[in-house]
N, C-alpha and C positions, 0 to 999 in steps of 0.2 A: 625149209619152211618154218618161220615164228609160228608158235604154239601159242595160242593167247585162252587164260583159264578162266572160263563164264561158271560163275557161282549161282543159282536158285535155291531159295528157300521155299518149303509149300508150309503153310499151320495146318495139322490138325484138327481144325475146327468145324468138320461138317461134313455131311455127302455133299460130294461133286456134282455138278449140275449142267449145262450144255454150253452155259457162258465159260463155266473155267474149261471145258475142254476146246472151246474155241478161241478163247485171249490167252492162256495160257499153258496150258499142256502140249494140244497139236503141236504148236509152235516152238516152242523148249523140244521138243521130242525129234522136230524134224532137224531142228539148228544142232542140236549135239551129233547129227553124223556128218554133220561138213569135217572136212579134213582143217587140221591147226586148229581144233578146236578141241579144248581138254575141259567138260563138263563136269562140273559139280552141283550134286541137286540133295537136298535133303531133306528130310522132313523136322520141322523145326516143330519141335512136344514143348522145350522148357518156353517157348514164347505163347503156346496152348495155354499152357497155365494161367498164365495173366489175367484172362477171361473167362477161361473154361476151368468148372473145379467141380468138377462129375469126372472121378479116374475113371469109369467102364466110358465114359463117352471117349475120354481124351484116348482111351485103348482101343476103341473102335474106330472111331475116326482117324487112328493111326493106321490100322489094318486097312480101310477103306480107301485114304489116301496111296499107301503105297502099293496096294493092288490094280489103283485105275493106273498110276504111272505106267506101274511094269505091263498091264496091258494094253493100254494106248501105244507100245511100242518101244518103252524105255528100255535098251539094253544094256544091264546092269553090268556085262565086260566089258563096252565099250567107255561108259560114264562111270565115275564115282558116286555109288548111289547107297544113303546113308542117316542114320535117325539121329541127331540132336548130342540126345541123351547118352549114346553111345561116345562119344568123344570128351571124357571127361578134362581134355585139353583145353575144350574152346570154355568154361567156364573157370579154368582158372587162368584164362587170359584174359576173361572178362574181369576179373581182380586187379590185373596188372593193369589193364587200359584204365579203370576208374582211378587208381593210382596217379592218373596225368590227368586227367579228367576233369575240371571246372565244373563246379555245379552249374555254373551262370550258362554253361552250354547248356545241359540237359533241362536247364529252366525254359529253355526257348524251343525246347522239342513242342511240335502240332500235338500232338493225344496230351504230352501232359497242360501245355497251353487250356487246350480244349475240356478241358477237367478241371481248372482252374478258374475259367471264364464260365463254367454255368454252377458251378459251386457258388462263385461270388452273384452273381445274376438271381439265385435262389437264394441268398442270404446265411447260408454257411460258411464252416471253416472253409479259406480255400484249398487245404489238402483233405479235406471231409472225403474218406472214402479211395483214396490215390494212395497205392500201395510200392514200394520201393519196386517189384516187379514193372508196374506200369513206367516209374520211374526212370531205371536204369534199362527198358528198353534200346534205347539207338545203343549203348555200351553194350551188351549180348550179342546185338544185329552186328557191331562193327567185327567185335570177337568173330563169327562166324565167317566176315568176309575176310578179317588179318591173317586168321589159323593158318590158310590156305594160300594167301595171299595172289589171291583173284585179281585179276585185268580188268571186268567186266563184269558188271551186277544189271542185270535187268529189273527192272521196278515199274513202276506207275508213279507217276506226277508227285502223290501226295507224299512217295517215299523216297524223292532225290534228297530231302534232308539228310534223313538219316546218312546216305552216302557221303553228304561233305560231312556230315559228323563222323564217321569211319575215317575220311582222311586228316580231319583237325586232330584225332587221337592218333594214327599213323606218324603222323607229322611231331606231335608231342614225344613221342615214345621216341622215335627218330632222332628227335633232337637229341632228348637227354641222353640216350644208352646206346647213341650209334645206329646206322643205316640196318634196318631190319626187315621195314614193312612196304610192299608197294603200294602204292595210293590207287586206290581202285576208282576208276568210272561211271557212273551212272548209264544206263541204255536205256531208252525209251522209244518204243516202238511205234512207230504214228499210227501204223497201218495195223493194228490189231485189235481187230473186232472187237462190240460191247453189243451182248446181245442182248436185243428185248426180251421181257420176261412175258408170259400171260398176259398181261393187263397191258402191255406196251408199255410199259416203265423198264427202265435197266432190269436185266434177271439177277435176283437176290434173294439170298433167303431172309431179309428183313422186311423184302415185300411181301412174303410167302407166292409167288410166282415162278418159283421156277421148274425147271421140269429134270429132273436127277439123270445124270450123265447116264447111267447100265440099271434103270427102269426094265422090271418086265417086259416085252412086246405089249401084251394089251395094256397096260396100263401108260404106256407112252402114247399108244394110240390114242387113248380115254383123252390124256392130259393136251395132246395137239386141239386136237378136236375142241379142248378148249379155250383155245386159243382166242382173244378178244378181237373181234372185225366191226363194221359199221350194217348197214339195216342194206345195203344194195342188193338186188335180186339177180338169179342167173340171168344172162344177158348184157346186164348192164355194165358199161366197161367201170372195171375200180383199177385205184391211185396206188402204184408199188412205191411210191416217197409215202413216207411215214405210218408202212402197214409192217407190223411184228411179223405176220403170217412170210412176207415177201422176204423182210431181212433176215429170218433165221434161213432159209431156203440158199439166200444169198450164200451164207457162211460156208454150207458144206456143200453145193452145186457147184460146176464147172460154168466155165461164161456164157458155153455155148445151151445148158441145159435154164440157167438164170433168162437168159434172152428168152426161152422159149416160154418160161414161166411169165415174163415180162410182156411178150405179145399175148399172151393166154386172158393176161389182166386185164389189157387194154380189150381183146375182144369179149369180155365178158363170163369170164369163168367162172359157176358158182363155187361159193365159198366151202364148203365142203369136198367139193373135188381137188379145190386147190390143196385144202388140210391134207386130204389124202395121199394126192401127190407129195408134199413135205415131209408125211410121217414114213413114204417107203423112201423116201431119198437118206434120211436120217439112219431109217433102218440098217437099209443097206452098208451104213457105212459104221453104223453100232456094233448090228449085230455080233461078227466074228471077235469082236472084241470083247463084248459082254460074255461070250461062251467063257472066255481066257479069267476074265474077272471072277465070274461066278467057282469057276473051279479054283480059281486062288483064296477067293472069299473060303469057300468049303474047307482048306487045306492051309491052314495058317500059319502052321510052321514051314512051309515053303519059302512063305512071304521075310518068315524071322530069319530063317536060314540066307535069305539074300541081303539083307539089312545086314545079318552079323558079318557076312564077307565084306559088305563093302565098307563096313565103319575097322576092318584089318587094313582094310587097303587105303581109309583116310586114316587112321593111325600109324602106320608106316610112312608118313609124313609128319603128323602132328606132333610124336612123340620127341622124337630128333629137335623138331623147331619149337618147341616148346624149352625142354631141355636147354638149348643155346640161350632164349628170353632169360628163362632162371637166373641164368649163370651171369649174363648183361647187366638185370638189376643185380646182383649180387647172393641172391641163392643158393651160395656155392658150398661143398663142404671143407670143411673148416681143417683140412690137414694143406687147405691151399693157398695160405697166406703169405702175406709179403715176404720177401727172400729175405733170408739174414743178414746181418750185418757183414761187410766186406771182410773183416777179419777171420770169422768162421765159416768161411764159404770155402766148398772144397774149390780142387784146379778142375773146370770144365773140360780141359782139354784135355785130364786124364780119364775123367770119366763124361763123355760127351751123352747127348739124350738118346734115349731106346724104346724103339719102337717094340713092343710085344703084342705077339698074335695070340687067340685061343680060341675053342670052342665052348659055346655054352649047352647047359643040359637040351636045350629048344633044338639043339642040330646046330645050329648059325653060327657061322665065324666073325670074330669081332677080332678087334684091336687097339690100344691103346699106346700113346705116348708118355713115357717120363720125363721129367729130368733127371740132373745129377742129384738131386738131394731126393729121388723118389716121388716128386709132385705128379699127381695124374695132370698133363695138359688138353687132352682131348681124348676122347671114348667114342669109339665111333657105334652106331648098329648094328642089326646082325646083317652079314651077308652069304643070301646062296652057297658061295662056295668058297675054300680057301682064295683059288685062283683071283676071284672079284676082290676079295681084303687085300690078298698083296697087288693086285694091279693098282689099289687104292691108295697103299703107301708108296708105293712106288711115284706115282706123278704128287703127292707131297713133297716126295724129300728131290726131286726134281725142279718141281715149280713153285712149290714152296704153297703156304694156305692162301696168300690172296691170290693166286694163279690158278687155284682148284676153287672157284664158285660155285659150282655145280655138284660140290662134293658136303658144302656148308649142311644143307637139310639132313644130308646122312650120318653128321658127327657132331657132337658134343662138346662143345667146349669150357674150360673151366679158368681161362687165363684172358688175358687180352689177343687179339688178334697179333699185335705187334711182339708178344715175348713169345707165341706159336713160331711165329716167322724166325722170330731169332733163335730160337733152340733150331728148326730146321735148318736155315744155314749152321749152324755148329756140326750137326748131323753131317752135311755135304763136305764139312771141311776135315772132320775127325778120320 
């Protein structure tokens, strides 16, 4: 079965509310236990910043975000589940992507657009107030989908840009320093709720309408209840098209319990019974969740201690492929330079390249290639166990490095692909 790797970003930026658990958490939560399917979610702090600049908020709303995930269901052994900030990888890849980077691209990003058009509109500078953060936004978001190098970004409408800007720097990078990046996809889901807030407007907190995802019981009760309806009296049938009270019911009811809500309207159900019916339907399906929440809330280094395993576990990728980028633009250490002159070159054939294996202090077996003049060619990671290293040189010096693809993320290179392969055939012939 193809494995295809769906990326999510969440910001920091707020309690969660009944719409993000309905257009976007449910839904990520349930999609990451389909089989071929390798999730990556993380909570994206350094893109908090841009907006948010209260650290106790951006630390709280950090705790708050990652405890509704993992209680709405997220199973942090099954997904890579993981904070930003922890991955000191994807910001210095953010350096490397601005390196191919066109300003004239990120001139044409919507937020900084949108920044520029009511600057000029108000008769200021047009960067009055536009901070390099807002700036180099889509260059961080690409960083975060290239690290990983994801199949699949789910987004909303306003953020399929940023994804062809992910692939236009994929693509650059590509060019110049050789095939490295996969061009990720945009996904957009038709079928994913927008739920009305209180007033019937979208739920946002810039409307102040919305009603907080793990709300006390009574106080979710209070906030249904006041939920915006028209003047109609018990009895009289009311309209389930365009009533808030109908479509959040909608979101978390079954079809056959919606239908029943639906004939209730038509024959006339007053508006408080029907609140009431919504607030135990929601309940029901809050509640057990909210228990999970509040005790995560209570207990916070639980929540740090799953954050720091899963940013080991996206670090044992990012570090290796990170590594290789370096080495691509040329980041290399400098005892690894062009071979000498013909005349001073030993005979290869009497000293051919060698593989050495070792242990590091960490427990993990690693390995590296020389040459004859001592060059390090490649450095791999650590591995479990001896057994896994030599099974690993083992089908190198067999199939040689472009025949091991699947070994590329776990080793480090410091040469060209093409003088790897040729030291390995010398290897096979020696």
């Amino acid at each position: 079965m193809t494995t295809v790797r769906v990326l999510t970003g969440i910001k920091p930026s707020g309690t969660p509310h009944l719409g993000n658990y309905v257009g976007a958490i449910r839904p990520t939560v349930r999609a990451s236990r389909h089989p071929g399917i390798d999730s990556y979610l993380f909570l994206a702090d350094y893109h908090a910043l841009i907006s948010t600049h209260d650290p106790a908020r951006v630390q709280r709303s950090t705790l708050e975000i990652a405890a509704t995930w993992i209680a709405c269901g997220l199973d942090p052994e099954r997904v890579t589940f993981y904070r930003q900030s922890d991955i000191p990888e994807i910001p210095e890849l953010t350096w490397l992507l601005a390196c191919v980077c066109g300003k004239g691209l990120l001139n044409r990003a919507h937020a900084y657009k949108a920044a520029v058009d009511k600057n000029t509109a108000e008769g200021r500078d047009m960067d009055d107030g536009v901070t390099m953060g807002l700036f180099m936004y889509p260059v961080l978001m690409a960083a975060d989908i290239l690290m990983f190098n994801a199949h699949r970004v789910p987004v909303g409408r306003d953020q399929i840009q940023h994804i062809e800007m992910a692939r236009d720097l994929a693509s650059s990078f590509n060019h110049q320093y050789g095939e490295h990046f996969t061009l990720p996809e945009a996904v957009i889901d038709e079928q994913v709720a927008t739920l009305p807030g209180r007033d019937g407007r979208k739920m946002s907190k810039s409307y102040d309408n919305v009603i907080p995802l793990f709300a006390p019981r009574e106080q979710l009760r209070r906030l249904i209840m006041g939920i915006v309806t028209d003047s109609r009296a018990p009895g009289e049938p009311k309209d389930t098209e365009g009533s808030a009270l109908f479509q959040i019911y909608q979101a978390f009811a079954t079809p056959d319990e919606t239908a029943a809500l639906a004939r209730d309207f038509a024959a006339g159900i007053a508006w408080a019974e029907a609140k009431e019916r919504l607030f135990e339907r929601i309940e029901r399906e809050i509640a057990p969740m909210r228990a999970t929440y509040d005790d995560l809330m209570a207990h916070p280094q639980q929540v740090e201690a799953l954050l720091r395993a899963g940013a080991a576990k996206a670090r044992s990728q990012a570090t290796p492929f990170a590594a290789r980028l370096r080495a691509a633009v040329g980041l290399r250490p400098l005892d690894d330079l062009a071979p000498p002159p013909a005349a001073q070159t030993v005979d290869r054939k009497a000293a051919p390249p060698v593989f050495k294996q070792y242990r590091e202090s960490d427990g993990r077996f690693y390995f590296k290639l020389t040459d004859a003049q001592g060059h390090v060619l490649l450095q791999s990671a650590g591995f479990d166990s001896p057994k896994a290293a030599a099974q690993a040189i083992a089908r190198l010096k067999t199939e040689g490095w472009s025949g091991c693809a699947d070994l590329h993320s776990l080793i480090e290179t410091f040469v060209t692909a093409d003088r790897i392969d040729a030291a390995l055939t010398l290897l096979r012939q020696a």
